[in-house]
N, C-alpha and C positions, 0 to 999 in steps of 0.2 A: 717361616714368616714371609708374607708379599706383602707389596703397594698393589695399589689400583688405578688403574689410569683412563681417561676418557678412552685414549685408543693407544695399542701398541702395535706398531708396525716391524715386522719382519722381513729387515733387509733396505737398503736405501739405495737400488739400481732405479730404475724409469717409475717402475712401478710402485716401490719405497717411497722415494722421493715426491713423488707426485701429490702420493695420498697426504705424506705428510704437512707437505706445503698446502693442502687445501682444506683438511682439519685444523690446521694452525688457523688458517685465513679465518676460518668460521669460530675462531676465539675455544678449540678443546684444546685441552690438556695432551699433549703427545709427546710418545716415548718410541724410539725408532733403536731397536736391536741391531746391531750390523757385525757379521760373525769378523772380516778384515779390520786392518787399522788406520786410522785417517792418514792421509799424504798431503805433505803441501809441493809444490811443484820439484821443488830441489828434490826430494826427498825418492822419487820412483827409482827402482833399481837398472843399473848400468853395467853393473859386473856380473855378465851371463854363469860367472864360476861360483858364485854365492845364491849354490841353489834356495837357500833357505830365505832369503831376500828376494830371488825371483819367482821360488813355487809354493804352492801349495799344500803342504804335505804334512803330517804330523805335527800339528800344530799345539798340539802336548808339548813337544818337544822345541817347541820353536820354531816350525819350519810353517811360517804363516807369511807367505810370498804372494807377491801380486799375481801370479796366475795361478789356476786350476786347471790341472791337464789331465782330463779324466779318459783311460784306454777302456772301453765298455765293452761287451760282447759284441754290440751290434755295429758302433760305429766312435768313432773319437772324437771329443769334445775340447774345446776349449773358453771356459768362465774367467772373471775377474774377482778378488774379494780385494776390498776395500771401500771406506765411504765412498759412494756413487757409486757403486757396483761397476758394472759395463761400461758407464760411460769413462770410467778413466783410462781404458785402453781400448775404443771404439774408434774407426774412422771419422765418428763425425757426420755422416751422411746419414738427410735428410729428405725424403720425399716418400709421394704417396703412392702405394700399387696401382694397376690395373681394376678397373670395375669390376670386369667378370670375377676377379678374386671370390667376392663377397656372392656371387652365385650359387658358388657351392655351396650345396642342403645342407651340409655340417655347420652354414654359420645361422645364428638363430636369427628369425626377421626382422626385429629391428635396425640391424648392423648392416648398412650400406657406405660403401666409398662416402655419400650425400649427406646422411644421415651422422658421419664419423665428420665430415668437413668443419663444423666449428670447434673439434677437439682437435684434430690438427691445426688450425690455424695457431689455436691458444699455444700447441708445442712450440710452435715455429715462432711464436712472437717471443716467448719467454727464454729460447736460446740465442734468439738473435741470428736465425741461419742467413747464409748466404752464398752464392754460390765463388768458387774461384773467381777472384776478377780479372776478364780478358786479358788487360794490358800487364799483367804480371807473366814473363816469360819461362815456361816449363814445358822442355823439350816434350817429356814424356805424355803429354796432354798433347801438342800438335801431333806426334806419332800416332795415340791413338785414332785420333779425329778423323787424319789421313785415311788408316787403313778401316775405318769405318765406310769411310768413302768410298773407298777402292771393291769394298766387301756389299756395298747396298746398303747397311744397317743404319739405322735412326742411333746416334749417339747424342749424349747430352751431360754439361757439367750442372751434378745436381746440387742444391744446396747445404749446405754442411753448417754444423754449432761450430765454428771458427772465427775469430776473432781476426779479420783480414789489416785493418787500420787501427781497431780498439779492441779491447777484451769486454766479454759480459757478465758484470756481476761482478762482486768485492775481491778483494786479494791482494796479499802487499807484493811487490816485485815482478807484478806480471807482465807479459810484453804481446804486441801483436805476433801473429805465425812468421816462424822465421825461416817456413820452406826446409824445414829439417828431414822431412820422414819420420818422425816421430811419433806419430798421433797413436800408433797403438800400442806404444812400451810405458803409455804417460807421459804424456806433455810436460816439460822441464820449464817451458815459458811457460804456462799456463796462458795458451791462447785459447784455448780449448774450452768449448763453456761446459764443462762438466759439471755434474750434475752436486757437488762438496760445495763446489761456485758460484752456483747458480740456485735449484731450489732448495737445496738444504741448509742453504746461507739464508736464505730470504725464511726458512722457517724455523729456524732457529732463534734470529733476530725478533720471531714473534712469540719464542718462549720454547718452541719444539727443542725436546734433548735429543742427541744423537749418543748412545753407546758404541764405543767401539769392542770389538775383540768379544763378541758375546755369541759364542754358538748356541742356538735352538736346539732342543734336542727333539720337544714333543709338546703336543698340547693334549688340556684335558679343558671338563666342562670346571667352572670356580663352582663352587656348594653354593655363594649367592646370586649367582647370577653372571653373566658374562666367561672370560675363559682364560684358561690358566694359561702361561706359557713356560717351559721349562726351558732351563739354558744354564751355559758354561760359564762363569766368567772367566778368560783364559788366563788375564793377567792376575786374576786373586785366585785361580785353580781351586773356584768356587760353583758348585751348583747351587741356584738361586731358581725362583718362580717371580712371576708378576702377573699379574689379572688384569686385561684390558677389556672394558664391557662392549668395545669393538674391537676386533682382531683382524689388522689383514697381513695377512700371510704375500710377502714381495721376494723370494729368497732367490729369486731367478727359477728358470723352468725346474733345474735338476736340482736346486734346494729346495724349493718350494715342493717336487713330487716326493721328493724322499722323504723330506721334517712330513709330512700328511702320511703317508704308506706305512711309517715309522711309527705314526701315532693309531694307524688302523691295526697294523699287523703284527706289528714288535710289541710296544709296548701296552696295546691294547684300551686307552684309555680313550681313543674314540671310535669305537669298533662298528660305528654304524657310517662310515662314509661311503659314498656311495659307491657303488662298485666299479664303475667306471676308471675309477682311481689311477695313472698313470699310462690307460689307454690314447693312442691319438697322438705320442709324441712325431716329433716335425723334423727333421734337420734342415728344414727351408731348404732343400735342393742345392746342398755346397757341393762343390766338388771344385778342387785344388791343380794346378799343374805350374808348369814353367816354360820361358820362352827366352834360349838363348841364342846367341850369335847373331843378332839380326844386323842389318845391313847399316844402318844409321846408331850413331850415338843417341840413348834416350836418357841420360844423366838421372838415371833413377831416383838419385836421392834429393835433387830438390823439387821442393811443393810440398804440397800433404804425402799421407800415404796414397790414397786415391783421387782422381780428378776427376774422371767420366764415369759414363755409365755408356753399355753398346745394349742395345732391347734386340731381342731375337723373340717378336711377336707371332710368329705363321707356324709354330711347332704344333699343330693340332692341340691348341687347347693344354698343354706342356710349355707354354713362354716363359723366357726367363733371361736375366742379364747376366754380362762378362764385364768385368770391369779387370784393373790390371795395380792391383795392391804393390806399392813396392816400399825399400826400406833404406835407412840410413846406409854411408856410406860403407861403413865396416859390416855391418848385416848383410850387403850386396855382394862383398869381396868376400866372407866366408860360401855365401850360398854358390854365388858362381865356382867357387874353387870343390864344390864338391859333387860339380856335374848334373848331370842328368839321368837321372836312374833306368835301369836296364826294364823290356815291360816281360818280366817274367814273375813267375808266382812260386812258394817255398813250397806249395803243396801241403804234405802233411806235417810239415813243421811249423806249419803257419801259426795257427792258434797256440799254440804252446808260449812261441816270440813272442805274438801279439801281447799276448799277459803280463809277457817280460820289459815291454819296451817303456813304462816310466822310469821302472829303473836303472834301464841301460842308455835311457837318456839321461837320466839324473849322471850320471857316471861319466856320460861324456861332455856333458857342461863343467863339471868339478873338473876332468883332467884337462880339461882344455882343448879335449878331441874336435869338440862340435864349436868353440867357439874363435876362435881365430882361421884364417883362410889356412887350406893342409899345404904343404910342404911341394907335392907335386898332385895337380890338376885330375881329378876321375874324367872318364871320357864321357866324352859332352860339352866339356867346360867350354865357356868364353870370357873373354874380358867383362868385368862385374859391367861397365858404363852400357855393355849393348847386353845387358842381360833384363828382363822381368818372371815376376811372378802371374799367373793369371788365374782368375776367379770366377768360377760361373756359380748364379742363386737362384734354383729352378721349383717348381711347383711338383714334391718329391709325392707318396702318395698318405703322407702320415700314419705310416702302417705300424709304426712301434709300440715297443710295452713296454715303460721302466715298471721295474718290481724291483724287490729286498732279496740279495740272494747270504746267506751269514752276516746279516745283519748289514750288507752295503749295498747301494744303489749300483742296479746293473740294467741292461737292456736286451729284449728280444725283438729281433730285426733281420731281414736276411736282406739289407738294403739294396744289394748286388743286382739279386734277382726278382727283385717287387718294383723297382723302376729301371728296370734295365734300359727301356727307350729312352726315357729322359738322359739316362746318363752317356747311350750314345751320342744321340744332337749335343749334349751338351761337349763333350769331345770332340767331334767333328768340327764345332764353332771353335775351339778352341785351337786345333789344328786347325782351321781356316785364317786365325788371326794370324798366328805363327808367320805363317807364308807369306801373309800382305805384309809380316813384315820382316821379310826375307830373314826368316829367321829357325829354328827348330824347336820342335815342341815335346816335351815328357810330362807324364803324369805326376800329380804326387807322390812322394815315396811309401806311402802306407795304402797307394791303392793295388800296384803292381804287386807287390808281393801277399798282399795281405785281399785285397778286394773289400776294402773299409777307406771309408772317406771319412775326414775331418769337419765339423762344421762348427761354426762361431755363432752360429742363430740355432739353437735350441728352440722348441716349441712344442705345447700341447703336452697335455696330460692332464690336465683339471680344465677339460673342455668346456668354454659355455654352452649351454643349449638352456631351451625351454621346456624340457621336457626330463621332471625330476628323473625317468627312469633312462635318461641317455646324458652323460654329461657329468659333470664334479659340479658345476655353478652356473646359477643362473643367471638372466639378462642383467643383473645388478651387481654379479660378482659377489655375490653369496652362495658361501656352500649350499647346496641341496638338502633340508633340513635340518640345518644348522646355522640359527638365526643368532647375526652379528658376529660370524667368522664368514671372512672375504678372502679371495684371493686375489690377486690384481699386480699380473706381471705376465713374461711372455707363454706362462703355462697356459693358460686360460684362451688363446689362439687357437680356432678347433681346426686349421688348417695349416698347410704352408701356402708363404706371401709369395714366393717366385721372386722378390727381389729383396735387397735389405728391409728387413721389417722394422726396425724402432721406434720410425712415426708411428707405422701401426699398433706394436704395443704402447708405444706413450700414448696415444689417442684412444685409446681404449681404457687405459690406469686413468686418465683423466675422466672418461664416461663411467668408469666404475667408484672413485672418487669422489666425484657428483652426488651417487648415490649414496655411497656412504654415510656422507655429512647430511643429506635432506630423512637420513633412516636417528637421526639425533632429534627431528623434529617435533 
């Protein structure tokens, strides 16, 4: 048995969220799947030992935690589940890329910086961004500005969904930013305009339902018309369907490629998607390191997690930012107490580990390995107050493939060696901040041994283009012959941004939304 719904939306991150609140506006009927479970701000986990409460994993079993920490062949990921997907452990940070981004032949011509301007505007009005306010004192912010200075670079505090005097959007108990470092473990004040807060409150109030705990598993065509969706319910360890005569698919880049690949490949019930299918994914150019011992106190842990932004424009066409993430004050005293990694490689024990390492992190959060500061200091360490993390978001070359490998989402990528240039500049900048600020610099721990990098901006694999034989979806965010299924979240990015993308995918879920709702007409 199914219901049928004006629309079902898969997934309620930027992309979710977006569509839903603008079918709601437009008076449909909407039904929003979201595989996590709603948070209210008390409620995000704090006990790093209760992996089951912090990760993702076996969610049969119960272990349905606010992060996804996915070790893929080609590179390591990190997702959110929960109402509002990403934004309940996102920085916050708002602003728009570079023009030349939208140069590149991958993006289809409609889509300009110019063109995109009144869908970012609409982002920024409805989260309320704003940038840190000067006269609010956070060492870590003068630090970096300095050695901006000291370095040539154009630095800038960009605007962020934070709630600096007031919060945006309904919520019992919520309080302005209390400069915790908290913004990406889940905001406990709910200063944060996330997205539960913001449009999924406003479209709920106009009748939009949200399910929680409901994993997708696949879709098919309905016999009258529109499209089935298959899914879990986890708390009735029930498989159910529902028919939305518009479907958009918002499941984030690696849910959104998999639930499609899954439906091409595995279970075969749309077996005409286009071929493209998973080509083109992005890791926006992350690349992770740390910067301890520096010569001044940077009191890491108050303000947000991030403040600035440093532009490194003149890389040949390869620009990209550094900014300098950092975290509460217990997260700063375990990281600093566990040094700074040695830059050498396991060789041919590499990949074996690699495979191994969710669960021997899962193992070291449970014992308490990884989460309180260790006993005596690895070398490297410095006092947690003059320690940061440091983050470069560069313009990689979107050369990946997710595909199904026994039935799970995997990746082919040799990232190492398909932007090697990128990832020297982007080291060098990063060893260059270190030093302005008298300080020393190591890689992440999963690139030295491993030659994999981490990224938190996912992208690409159900590329827009105009052109059915290149691309998953078109200018409107419709599959390629598959009329009234949409996708519309950061898959659909046929490049990487070079610096935080989520204006750019929200500005985009909102142009693809647009359409949506005028394809009802």
């Amino acid at each position: 048995m199914s219901t049928t719904h004006d629309a079902v939306v898969i997934g309620s991150g930027f992309g979710g969220a977006i569509a839903a609140l603008r079918l709601a506006e437009a008076g449909h009927e909407v039904l929003v799947l979201e595989r996590g479970r709603r948070y209210r701000p008390q409620d995000f986990p704090r006990d790093v030992r209760d992996t089951d409460a912090l990760l993702w994993r076996r969610p049969e079993r119960g272990g349905r935690g606010l992060f996804d920490l996915r070790f893929l062949s080609g590179i390591a990921t990190a997702t959110a589940a929960g109402v509002g997907g990403g934004s309940l452990v996102y920085a916050g940070i708002h602003y728009r890329p570079q023009a030349k981004v939208f140069e590149d032949p991958r993006w289809p011509a409609p889509f300009t910086l110019d063109s995109l301007g009144p869908y970012y505007d609409r982002v920024a009005a409805d989260l309320g961004v704003a940038p840190l306010p000067a006269g609010i004192q956070v060492p870590k912010r003068d630090a970096f500005h300095l050695a901006g200075k000291a370095l040539g670079r154009r630095t800038e505090d960009p605007p962020m969904a934070i709630g600096w005097d007031r919060v945006q959007g309904p919520g019992e108990g919520r309080r302005p930013c209390q400069l915790c470092a908290e913004c990406e473990y889940g905001c406990t004040h709910g200063a944060k305009s996330s997205l539960d807060l913001t449009h999924l409150a406003r479209a709920e109030a106009m009748g939009a339902r949200v399910r929680a705990g409901c994993q997708v598993s696949h879709l098919a065509a309905a016999p009258g018309g529109g499209w089935e969706v298959h899914y879990r319910d986890l708390d009735a360890r029930q498989d159910k369907v529902v028919v939305g005569r518009r479907v958009v698919v918002a499941a984030g880049t690696l849910g959104s490629n998999e639930l499609l690949l899954r439906s091409r490949d595995l279970v075969r019930s749309l077996p005409k998607l286009p071929a493209d299918l998973g080509r083109g994914y992005s890791g926006n150019g992350d690349f992770l390191g740390n910067i301890q011992n520096v010569t001044l106190p940077l009191e890491p842990w108050r303000g947000p997690d991030v403040t600035s932004i440093m532009w490194h424009e003149d890389d040949e066409g390869q620009g990209f930012v550094v900014a300098t993430p950092t975290f509460n004050q217990a997260v700063m005293e375990v990281l600093a107490s566990h040094g700074q990694p040695p830059a050498r490689r396991l060789g041919p024990l590499g990949p074996p580990l690699w495979r191994r390492l969710p669960g021997l992190l899962s193992a070291g959060l449970r014992s308490g390995l990884l989460a309180r500061p260790l006993a005596r200091t690895m070398p490297g360490a410095g006092a947690a107050e003059r320690m940061t993390t440091v983050f470069a978001i560069g313009r990689d070359n979107a050369g990946g493939r997710l595909l199904l490998r026994r039935g799970k989402l995997d990746m082919v990528w040799d990232y190492a060696r398909e932007n090697r240039a990128l990832i020297l500049r982007q080291r060098e900048a990063m060893q260059a901040l270190a030093q302005a600020y008298g300080g020393s610099y190591a890689d992440f721990p999963t690139w030295g041994p491993f030659q994999r990098t981490l990224t938190v901006h996912n992208l690409g694999g159900c590329a827009l283009s105009s052109d059915p034989q290149r691309g998953v979806v078109g200018v409107d965010g419709q599959v390629h012959g598959h009329p009234g299924l949409y996708v519309a979240d950061g898959s659909v990015i046929p490049t990487s941004i070079g610096s935080h993308p989520v204006s750019t995918i929200s500005a985009v879920a909102e142009w693809i939304a647009e359409r949506v709702v005028a394809s009802f007409a």
